[in-house]
C-alpha positions as CSV (number, residue, x, y, z in Angstrom):
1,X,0.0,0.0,0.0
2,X,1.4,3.2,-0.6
3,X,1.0,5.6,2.2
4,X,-1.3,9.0,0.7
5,X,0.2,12.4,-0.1
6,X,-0.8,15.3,2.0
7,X,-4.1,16.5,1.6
8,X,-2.8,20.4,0.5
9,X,-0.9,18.2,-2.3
10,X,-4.3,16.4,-3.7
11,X,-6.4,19.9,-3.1
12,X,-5.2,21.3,-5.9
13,X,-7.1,19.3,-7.9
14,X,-9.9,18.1,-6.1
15,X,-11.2,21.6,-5.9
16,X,-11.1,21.9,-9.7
17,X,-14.7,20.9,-9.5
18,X,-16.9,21.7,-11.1
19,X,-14.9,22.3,-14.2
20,X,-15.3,24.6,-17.1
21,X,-16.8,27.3,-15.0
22,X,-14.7,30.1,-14.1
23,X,-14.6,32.5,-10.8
24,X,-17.3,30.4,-9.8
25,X,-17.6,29.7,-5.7
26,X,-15.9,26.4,-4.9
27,X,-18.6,23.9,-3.6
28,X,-19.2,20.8,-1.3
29,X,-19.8,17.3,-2.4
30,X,-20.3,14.3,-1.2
31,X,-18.1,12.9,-0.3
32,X,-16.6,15.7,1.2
33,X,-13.0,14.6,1.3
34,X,-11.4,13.6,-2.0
35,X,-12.4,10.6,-4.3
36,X,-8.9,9.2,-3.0
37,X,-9.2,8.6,0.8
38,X,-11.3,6.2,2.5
39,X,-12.4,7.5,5.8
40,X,-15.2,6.2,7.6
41,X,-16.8,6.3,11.1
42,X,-16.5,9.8,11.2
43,X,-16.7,11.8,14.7
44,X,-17.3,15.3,14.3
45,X,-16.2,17.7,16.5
46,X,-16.0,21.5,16.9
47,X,-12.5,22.6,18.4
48,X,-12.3,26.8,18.7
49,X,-12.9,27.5,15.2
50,X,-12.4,24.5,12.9
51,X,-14.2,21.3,12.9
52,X,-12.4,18.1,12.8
53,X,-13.4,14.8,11.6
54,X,-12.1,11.0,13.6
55,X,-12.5,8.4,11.9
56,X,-11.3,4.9,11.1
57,X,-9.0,4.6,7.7
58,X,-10.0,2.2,5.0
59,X,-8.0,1.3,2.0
60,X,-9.2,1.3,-1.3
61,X,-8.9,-2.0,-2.3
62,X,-8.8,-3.3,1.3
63,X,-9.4,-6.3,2.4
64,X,-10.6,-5.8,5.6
65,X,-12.2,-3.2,7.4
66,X,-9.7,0.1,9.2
67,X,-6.2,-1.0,7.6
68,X,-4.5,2.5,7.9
69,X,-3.6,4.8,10.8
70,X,-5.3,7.6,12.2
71,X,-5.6,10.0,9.7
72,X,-7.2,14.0,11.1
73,X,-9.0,16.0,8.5
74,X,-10.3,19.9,9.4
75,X,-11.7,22.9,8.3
76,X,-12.6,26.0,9.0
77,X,-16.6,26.4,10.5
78,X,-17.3,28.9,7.6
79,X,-16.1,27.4,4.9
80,X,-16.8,23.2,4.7
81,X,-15.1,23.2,1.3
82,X,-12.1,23.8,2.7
83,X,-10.8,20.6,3.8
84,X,-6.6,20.5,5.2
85,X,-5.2,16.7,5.7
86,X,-4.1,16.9,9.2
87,X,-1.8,14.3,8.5
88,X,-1.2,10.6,10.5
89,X,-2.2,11.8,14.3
90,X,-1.8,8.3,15.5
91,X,-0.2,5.0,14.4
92,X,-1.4,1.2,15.0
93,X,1.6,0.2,16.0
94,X,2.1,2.3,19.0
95,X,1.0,-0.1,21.4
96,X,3.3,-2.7,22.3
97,X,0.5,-5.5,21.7
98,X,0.7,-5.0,18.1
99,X,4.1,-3.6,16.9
100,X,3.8,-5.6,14.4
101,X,0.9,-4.2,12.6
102,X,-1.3,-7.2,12.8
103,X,-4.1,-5.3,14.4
104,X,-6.3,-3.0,13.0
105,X,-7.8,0.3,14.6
106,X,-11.3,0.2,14.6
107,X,-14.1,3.6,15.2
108,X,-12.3,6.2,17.7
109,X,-13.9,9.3,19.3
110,X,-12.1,12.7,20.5
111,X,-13.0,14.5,23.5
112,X,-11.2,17.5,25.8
113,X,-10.7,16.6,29.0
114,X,-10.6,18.9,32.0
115,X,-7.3,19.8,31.8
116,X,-7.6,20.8,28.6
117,X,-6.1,18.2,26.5
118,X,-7.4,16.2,23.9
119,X,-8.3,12.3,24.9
120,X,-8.9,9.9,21.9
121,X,-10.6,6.5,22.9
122,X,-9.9,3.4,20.6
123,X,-10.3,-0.5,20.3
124,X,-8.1,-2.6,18.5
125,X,-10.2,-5.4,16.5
126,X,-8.7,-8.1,18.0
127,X,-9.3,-7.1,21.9
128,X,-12.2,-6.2,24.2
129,X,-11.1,-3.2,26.3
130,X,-10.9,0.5,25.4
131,X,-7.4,1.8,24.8
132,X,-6.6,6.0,25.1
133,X,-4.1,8.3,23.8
134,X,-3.5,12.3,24.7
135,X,-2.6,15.1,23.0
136,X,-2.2,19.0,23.5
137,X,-4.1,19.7,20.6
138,X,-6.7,18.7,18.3
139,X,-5.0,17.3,15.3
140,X,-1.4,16.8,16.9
141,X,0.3,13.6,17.8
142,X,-1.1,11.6,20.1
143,X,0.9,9.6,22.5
144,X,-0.4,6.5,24.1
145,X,-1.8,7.2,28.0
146,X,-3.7,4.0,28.9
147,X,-6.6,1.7,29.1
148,X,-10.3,2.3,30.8
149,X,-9.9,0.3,34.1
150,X,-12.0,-0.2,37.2
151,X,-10.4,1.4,40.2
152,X,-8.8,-2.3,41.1
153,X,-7.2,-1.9,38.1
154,X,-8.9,-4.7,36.0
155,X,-9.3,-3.3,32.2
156,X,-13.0,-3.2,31.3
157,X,-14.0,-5.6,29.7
158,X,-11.5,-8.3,31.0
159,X,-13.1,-8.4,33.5
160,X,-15.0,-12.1,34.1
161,X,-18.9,-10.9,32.8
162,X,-17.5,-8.1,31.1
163,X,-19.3,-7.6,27.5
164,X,-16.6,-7.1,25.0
165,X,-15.7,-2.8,24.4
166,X,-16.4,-1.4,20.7
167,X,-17.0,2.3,19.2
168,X,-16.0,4.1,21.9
169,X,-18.3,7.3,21.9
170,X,-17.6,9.9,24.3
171,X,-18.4,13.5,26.2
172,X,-17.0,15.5,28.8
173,X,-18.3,17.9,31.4
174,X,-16.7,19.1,34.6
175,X,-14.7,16.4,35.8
176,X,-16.5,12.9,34.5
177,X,-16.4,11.9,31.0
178,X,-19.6,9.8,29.9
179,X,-18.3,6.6,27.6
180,X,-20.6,4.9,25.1
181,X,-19.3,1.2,23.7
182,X,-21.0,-1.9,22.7
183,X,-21.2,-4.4,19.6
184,X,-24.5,-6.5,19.3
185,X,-24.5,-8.6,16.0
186,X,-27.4,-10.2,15.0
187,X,-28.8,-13.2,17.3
188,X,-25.9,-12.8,19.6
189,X,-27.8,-14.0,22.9
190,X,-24.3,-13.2,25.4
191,X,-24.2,-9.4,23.9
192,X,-27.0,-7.3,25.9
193,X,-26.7,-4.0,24.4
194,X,-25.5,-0.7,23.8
195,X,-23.5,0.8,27.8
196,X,-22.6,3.8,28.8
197,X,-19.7,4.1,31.9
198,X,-18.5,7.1,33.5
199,X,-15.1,7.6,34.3
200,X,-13.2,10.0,36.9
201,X,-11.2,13.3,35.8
202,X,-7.9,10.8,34.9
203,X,-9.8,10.0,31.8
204,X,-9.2,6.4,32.3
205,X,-11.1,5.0,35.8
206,X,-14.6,4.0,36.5
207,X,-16.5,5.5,38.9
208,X,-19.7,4.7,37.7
209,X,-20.0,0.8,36.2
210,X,-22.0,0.2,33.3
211,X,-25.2,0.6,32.3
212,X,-27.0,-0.9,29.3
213,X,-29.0,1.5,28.3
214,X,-30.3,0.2,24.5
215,X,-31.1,-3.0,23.6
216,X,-29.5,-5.9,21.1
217,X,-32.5,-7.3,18.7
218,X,-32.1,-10.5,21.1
219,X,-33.7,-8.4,23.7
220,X,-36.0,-5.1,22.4
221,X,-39.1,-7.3,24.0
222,X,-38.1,-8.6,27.5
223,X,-40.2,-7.6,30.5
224,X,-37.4,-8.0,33.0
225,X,-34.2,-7.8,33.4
226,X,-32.3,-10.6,31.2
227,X,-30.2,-13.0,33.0
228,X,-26.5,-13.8,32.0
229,X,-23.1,-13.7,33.7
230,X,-22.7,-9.9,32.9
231,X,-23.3,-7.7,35.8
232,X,-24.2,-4.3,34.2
233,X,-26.9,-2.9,35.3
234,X,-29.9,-3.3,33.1
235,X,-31.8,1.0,32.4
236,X,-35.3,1.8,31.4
237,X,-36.2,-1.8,29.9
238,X,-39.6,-0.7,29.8
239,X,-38.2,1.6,26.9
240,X,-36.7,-1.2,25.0
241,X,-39.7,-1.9,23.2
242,X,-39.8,0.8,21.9
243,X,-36.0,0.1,19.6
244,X,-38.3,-3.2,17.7
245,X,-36.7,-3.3,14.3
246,X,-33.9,-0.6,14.9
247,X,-32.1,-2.0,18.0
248,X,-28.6,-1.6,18.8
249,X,-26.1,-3.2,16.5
250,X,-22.4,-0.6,17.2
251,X,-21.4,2.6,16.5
252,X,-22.3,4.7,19.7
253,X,-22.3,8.8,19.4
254,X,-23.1,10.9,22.0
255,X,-23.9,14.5,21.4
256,X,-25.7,16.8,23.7
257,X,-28.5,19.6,23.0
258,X,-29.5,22.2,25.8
259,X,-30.7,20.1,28.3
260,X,-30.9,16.4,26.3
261,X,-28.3,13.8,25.5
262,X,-28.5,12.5,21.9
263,X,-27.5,8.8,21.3
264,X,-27.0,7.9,18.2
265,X,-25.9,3.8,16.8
266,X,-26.3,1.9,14.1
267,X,-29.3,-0.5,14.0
268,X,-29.6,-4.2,13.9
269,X,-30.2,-3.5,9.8
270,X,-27.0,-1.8,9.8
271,X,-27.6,0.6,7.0
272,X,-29.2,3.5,8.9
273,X,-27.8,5.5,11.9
274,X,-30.9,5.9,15.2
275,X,-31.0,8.1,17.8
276,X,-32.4,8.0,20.8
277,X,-32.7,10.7,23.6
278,X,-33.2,11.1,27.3
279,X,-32.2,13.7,30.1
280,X,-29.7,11.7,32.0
281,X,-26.6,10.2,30.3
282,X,-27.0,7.0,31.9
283,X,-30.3,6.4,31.9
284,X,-33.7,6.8,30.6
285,X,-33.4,6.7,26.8
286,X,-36.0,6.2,24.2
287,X,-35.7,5.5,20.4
288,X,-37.0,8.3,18.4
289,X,-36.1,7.4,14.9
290,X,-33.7,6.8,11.9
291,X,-32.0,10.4,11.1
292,X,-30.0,8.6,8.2
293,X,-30.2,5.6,5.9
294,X,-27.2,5.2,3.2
295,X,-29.4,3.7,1.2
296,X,-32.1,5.8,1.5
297,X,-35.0,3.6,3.1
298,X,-37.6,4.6,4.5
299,X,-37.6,7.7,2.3
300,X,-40.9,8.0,0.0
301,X,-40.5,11.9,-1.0
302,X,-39.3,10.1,-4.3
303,X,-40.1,6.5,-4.5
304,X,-41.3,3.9,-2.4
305,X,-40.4,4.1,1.3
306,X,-38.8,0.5,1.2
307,X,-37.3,1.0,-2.2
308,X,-33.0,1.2,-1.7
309,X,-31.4,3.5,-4.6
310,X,-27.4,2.9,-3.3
311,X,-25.6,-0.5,-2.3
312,X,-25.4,-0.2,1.2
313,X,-23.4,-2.2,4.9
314,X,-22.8,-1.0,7.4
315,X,-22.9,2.6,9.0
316,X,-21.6,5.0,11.4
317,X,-21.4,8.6,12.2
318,X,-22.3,11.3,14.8
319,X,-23.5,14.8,14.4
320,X,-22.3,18.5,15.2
321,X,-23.7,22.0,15.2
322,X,-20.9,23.6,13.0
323,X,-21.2,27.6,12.2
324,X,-24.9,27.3,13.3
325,X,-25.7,24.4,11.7
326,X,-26.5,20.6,12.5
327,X,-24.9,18.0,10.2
328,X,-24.4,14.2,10.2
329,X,-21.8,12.8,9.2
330,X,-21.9,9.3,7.9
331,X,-20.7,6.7,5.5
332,X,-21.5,5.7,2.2
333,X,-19.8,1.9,0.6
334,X,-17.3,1.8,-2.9
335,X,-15.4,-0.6,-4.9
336,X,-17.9,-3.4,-4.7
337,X,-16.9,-3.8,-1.0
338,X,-17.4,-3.0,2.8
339,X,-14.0,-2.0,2.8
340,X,-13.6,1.2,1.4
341,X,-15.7,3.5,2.5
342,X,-16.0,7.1,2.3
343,X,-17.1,9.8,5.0
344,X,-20.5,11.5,3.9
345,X,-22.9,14.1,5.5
346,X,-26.4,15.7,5.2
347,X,-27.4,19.2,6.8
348,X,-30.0,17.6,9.7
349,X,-32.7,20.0,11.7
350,X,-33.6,19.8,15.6
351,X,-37.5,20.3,15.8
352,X,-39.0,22.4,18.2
353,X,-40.4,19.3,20.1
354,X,-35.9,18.0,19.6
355,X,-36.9,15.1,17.2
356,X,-34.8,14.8,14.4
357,X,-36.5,13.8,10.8
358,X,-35.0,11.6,9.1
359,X,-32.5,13.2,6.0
360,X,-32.2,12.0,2.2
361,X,-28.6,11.2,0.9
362,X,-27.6,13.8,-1.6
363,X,-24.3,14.9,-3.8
364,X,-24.3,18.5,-2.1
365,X,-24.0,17.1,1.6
366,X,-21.8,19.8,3.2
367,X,-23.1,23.0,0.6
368,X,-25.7,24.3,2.8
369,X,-27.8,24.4,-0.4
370,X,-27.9,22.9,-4.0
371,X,-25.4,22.5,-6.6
372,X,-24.7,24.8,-8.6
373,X,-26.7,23.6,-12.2
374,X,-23.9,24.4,-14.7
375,X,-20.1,23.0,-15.1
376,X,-18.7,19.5,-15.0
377,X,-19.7,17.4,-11.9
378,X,-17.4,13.6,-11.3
379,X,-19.5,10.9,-11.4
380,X,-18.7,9.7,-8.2
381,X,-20.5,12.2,-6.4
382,X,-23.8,10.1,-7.7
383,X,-25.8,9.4,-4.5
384,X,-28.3,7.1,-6.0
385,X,-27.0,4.4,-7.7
386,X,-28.6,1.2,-8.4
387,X,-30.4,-1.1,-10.9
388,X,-33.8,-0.3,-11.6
389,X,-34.8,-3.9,-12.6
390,X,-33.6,-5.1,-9.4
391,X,-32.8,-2.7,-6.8
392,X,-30.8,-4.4,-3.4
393,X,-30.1,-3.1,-0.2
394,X,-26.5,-4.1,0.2
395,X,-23.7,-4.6,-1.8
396,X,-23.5,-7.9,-4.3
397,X,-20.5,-7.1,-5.3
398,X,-18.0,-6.2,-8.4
399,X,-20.1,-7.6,-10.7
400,X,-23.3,-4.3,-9.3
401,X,-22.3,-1.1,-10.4
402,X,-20.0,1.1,-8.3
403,X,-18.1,3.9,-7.6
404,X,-14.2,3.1,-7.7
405,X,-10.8,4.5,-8.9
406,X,-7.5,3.6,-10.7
407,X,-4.3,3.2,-9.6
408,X,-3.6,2.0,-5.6
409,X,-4.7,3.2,-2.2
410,X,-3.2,7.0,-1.8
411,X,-2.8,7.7,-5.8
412,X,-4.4,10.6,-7.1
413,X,-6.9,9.0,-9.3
414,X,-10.4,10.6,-8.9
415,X,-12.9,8.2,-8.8
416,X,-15.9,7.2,-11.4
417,X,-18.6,4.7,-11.5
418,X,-18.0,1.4,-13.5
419,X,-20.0,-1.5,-15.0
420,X,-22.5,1.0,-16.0
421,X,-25.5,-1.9,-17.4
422,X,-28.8,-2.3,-18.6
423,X,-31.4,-0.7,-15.9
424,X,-28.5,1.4,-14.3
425,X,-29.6,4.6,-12.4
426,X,-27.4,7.1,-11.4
427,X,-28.8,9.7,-9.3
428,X,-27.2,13.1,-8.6
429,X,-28.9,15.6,-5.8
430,X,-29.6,18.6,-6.0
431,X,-28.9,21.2,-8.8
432,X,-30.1,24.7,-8.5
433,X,-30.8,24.9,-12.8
434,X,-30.9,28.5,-14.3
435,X,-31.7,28.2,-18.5
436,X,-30.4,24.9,-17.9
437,X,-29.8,23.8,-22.6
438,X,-27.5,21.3,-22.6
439,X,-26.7,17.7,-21.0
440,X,-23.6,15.7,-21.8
441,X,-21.9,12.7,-20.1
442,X,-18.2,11.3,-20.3
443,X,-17.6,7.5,-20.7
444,X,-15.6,4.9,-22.3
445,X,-16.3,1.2,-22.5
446,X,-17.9,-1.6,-24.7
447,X,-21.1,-0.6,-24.4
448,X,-24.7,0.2,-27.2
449,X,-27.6,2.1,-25.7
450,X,-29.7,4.4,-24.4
451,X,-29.6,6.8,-21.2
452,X,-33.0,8.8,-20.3
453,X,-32.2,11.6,-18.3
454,X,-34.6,12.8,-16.2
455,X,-35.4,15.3,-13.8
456,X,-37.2,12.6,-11.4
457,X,-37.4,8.9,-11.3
458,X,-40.9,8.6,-12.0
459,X,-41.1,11.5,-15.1
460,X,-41.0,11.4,-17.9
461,X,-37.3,11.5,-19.7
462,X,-35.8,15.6,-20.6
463,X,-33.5,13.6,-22.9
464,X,-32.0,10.8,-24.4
465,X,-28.4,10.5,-25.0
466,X,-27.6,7.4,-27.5
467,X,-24.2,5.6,-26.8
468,X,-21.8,3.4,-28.6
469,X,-18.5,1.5,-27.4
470,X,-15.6,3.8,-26.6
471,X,-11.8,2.9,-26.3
472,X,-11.2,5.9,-24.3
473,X,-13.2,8.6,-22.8
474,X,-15.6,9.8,-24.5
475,X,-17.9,13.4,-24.1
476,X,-21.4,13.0,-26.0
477,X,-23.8,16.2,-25.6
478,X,-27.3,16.6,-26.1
479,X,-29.5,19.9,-26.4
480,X,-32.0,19.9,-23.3
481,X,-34.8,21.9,-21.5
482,X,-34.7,21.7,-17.6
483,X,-36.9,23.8,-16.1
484,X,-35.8,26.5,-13.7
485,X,-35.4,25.6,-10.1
486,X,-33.8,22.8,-7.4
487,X,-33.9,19.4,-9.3
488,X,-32.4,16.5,-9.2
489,X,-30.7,14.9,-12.5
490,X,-31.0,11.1,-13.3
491,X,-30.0,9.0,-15.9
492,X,-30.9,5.5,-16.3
493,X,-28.9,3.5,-18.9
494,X,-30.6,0.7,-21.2
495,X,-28.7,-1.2,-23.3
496,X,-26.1,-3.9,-23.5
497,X,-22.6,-4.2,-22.4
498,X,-21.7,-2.4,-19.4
499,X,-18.7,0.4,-19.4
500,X,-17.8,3.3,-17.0
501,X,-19.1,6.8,-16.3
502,X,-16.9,9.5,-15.7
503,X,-18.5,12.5,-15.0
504,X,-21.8,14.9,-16.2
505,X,-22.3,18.1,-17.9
């Protein structure tokens, strides 16, 4: 694997886009770090006045989930365009358990401590207890400072009932830090649910033991306390009922709002990131809902509710008022695989009442607004991508279309979407169109047919762009009439052969 140039290197030509339009604001896509790096998980958080994103670091090509290091992106709160690599902030090696590299670093969370530094909480895949690092400031190197232990020393999680640690989520005020971990696969009877532990102002010892506060689907219907060798205290089960179809599979979040704690995981269906709220941190929470799906169920504003229009897995994210605004940040899945994914967000709004509806996946993400309805977009900012004749919630596999890239993990290659087929539908959200007269798309492969492209799934085509096979990339243009306003641009390919896609026009 080759290790990835610094971000400021590969700006210089990410930000390109769109192309062909001059002294034109520079925009946000989704995904809102380059085509190139593969960082999922993501932890947002708001240090002075940049936000930075922690996450886990795929590989493109990987074969196995969080192969890299700790990689730190930021960017200024006013402008989420303007993304600087922060470079590695910690190494998987560093512990003395795994010098030799042999084990990966899964989801972490960030969070200050009372003195003012900066505490990043870990698991390695291969153990159960949570491991911490320290550092003076956000994005610096972080240096090793220990593991979560009771005060007899015992790690948590070694100890004999212990459930196993995972996706640390975490939050700080005053002098106790609130700690959010659990893993709850499907059917697995000896995993409970989701806890939460507080810890003392050392940033490492319990003072308060933990609590399962959410249940696994093995136990969203129980009318007392389950009985197993863990000795966690079992919260609010009369509330688990209430998590039926959306209970607790990993990736704990906590956020905070006024006078409510936010707790958002990934569901048993692992494609769509819950949330559920209470006013105490360790205690008391009730599901409220799905705030995002990356594959967009449940969403009927523009087909059916249960329809999936992307190839989804697994998912994982938390959320963060940035500059006066709420977004989530998420994950969406490339290459065919589950191991290369790519950070993703969608601009969220607290009701009055503090529910949370739940948020379509779109290309703009981060833009505070539509696209821009002009200029050259890359194809792999498509959000919706699937095949009409036999749409599938998660990913088949190489042989599905999919958003990929040349070269190796770290190479400059800006990604495109391949095996383009019959039924293909590429979906691209949303564009703000002003005497919108032309369409054209760039591919290349061996390839004879047809793309519609429409202004929604359901209308009625605005074109048709005929294709033929193409040795190498390939522009073809056709005159168009989208109407004024915020659309959203499709096209659905019918024909035979299958070949890539590019980017639009």
């Amino acid at each position: 694997m080759q290790v990835s140039k610094t971000f400021n290197q590969k700006f210089t030509i990410f930000k390109r886009f769109p192309l062909g339009v001059k002294k034109m604001k520079r925009q946000a896509f989704n995904p809102y770090l380059p085509s190139w790096e593969y960082i999922p998980d993501g932890e947002p958080h708001v240090f002075g006045d940049r936000v930075y994103v922690y996450g886990s670091h795929d590989y493109f090509n990987g074969n196995v989930f969080c192969l890299g290091d700790y990689v730190c992106y930021s960017a200024p709160v006013t402008d989420l365009t303007d993304w600087k690599y922060e470079g590695v902030i910690y190494e998987k090696t560093t512990e003395e358990m795994t010098k030799d590299g042999h084990m990966c670093l899964y989801a972490p969370d960030v969070t200050q401590g009372p003195d003012g530094r900066y505490y990043l909480y870990y698991v390695y895949d291969k153990v159960g207890f949570v491991s911490v690092a320290v550092c003076d400031t956000p994005a610096g190197k972080y240096e090793f400072y220990g593991h979560v232990h009771y005060k007899d020393g015992t790690l948590l999680g070694n100890r004999k009932g212990d459930m196993p640690q995972f996706d640390p989520g975490v939050i700080t005020e005053g002098d106790k830090t609130y700690m959010y971990t659990g893993f709850c696969g499907n059917h697995m009877k000896d995993r409970i649910g989701a806890m939460a532990t507080v810890l003392d102002k050392d940033m490492l010892t319990i003072i308060e033991e933990p609590v399962i506060i959410a249940p696994g689907d093995c136990y969203s219907e129980v009318s007392e306390p389950v009985k197993t060798e863990c000795p966690y205290k079992q919260d609010s089960i009369e509330n688990w009922k209430g998590y039926k179809n959306h209970e607790f599979f990993e990736a704990p979040s906590i956020r905070k709002i006024g006078d409510t704690y936010y707790f958002v995981f990934s569901s048993a269906v692992m494609h769509e990131l819950c949330y559920a709220t209470s006013k105490n941190p360790t205690s008391g929470f009730e599901y409220k809902g799905v705030i995002v799906s990356n594959v967009d169920l449940h969403i009927d504003s523009y087909k059916p509710a249960d329809m999936p229009t992307a190839y989804g897995a697994n998912n994982h994210g938390g959320f963060e008022v940035i500059n006066g605004e709420y977004y989530m940040f998420y994950h969406r899945h490339t290459n065919g695989t589950w191991y290369s994914r790519q950070g993703c967000a969608e601009k969220i709004k607290i009701n009055p009442d503090g529910t949370i509806d739940q948020v379509e996946i779109t290309s703009c993400g981060l833009n505070n607004g539509p696209l821009v309805g002009k200029g050259e977009y890359p194809a792999y900012i498509a959000c919706n991508l699937f095949l009409a004749k036999n749409p599938v919630m998660y990913i088949k596999g190489k042989t599905e279309p999919l958003i990929t890239q040349e070269g190796r993990d770290g190479d400059q290659e800006l990604g495109f979407i391949d095996n383009v087929q019959d039924s293909t539908t590429i979906g691209f959200k949303y564009f703000d169109f002003k005497d919108a007269k032309s369409v054209g798309i760039t591919i290349r492969g061996y390839c004879h047919g047809t793309y519609e492209v429409k202004t929604s799934l359901e209308g009625e085509p605005v074109g048709k762009i005929e294709i033929e096979s193409q040795n190498i990339w390939h522009k073809y243009t056709i005159d168009v009439k989208i109407p004024d306003g915020v659309h959203p641009l499709y096209f659905v390919f019918t024909g035979s052969g299958n070949h890539q896609l590019k980017c639009i026009e």
